[in-house]
C-alpha positions in Angstrom: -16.2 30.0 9.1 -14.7 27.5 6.8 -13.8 24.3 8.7 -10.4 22.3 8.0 -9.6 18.8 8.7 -11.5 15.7 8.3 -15.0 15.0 8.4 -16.6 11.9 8.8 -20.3 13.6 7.4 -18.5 14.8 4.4 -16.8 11.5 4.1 -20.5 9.6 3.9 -22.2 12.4 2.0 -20.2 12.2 -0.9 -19.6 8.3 -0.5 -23.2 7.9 -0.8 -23.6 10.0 -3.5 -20.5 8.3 -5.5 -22.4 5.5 -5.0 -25.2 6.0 -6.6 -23.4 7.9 -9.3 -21.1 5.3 -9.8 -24.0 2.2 -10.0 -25.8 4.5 -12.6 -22.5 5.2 -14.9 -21.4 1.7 -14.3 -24.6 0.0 -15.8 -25.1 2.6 -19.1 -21.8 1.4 -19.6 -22.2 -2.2 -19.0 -25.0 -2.1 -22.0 -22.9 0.2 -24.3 -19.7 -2.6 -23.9 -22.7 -5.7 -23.1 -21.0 -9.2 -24.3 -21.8 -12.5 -23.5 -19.8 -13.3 -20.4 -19.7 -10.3 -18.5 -21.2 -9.9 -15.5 -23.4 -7.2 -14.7 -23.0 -7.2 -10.7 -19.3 -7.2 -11.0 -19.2 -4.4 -13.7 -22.5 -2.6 -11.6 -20.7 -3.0 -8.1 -16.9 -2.4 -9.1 -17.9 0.9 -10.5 -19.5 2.0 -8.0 -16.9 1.2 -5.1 -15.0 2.9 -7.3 -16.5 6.4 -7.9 -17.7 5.8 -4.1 -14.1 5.9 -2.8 -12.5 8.2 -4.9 -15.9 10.6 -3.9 -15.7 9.9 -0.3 -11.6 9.9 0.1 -11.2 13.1 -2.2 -14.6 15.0 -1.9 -14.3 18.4 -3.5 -11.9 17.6 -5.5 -13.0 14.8 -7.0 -16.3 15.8 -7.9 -14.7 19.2 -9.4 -12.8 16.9 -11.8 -15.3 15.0 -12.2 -17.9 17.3 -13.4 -15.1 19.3 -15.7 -14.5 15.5 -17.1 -17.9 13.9 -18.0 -18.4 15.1 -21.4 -16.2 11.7 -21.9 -19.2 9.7 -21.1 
């Protein structure tokens, strides 16, 4: 039975998972674009809240596109 509405499990699984996602993809590109003056943490950290809330807010669907999209990276 497929269940409708929101759920919070959902919600943390795929937060978690954007997460870590988005702290990986955030630091390969912080050394592809490195320059003196830009932080790592900032860079690190802002793209993983990022991909974090888009993952946890969306689910599904944002990992469909998501997947569909990376051969940009």
């Amino acid at each position: 039975m497929v269940k409708h509405g929101y759920d919070w499990e959902r919600f943390w699984i795929h937060f978690v998972f954007g997460a870590v996602i988005g702290a990986v993809l955030g630091g390969i590109s912080w050394l592809q674009n490195w320059h003196q003056g830009l932080s790592p943490w900032l860079w690190i950290v802002g793209f993983s809240s990022v991909i974090a809330l888009l993952g946890g807010l969306l689910g599904d669907r944002f990992w469909e596109w998501f997947l569909r999209n990376l051969r940009w990276w």
